[in-house]
N, C-alpha and C positions, 0 to 999 in steps of 0.2 A: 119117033120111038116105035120098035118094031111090035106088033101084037104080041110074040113071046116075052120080053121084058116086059110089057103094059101087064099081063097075064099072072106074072111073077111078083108085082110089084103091088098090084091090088090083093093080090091072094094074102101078104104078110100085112097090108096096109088097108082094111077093109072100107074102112071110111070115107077112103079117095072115092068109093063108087058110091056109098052114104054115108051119108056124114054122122048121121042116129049112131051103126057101129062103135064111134067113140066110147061110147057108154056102155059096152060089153068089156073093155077094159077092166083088168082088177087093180087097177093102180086110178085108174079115175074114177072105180067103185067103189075104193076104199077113201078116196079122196074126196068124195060129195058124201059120202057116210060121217066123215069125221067133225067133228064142233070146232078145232080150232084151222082156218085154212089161212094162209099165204097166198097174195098174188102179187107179184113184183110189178112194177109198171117201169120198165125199161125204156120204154121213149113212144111217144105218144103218136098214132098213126097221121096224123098233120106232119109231121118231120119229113116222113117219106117221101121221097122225090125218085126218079126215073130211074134208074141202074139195078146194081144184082146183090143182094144181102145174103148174109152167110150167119148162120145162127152157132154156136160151137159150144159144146163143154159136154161134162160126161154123161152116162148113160142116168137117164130115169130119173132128172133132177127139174124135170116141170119145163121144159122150151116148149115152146108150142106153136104152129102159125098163125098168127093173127087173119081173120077173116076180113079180104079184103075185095072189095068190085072191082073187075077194071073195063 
């Protein structure tokens, strides 16, 4: 990935370079503010095996990437 894209992509994405950033979010500030929360548990990170996941649906509906080592 060229340094202008990496540049571009961290500036909208702040996180990528700290992960803390998250948390300056108003939609995850208003999300750990609220009493009642939701969290889906879509498939459980044992399932995961070698290849390339695709996450999809609309804007601002909670997908999120699971934190993983490799």
């Amino acid at each position: 990935m060229s340094t202008e894209i990496w540049r571009i992509i961290t500036r909208a994405n702040k996180w990528w370079l700290d992960p803390r950033k998250i948390m300056d979010d108003k939609h995850i500030e208003k999300f750990e503010a609220s009493t009642i929360r939701w969290t889906p548990s879509i498939f459980s990170l044992d399932d995961i095996v070698d290849g390339a996941y695709t996450l999809r649906g609309s804007l601002q509906v909670g997908k999120k990437q699971p934190h993983l080592s490799c």
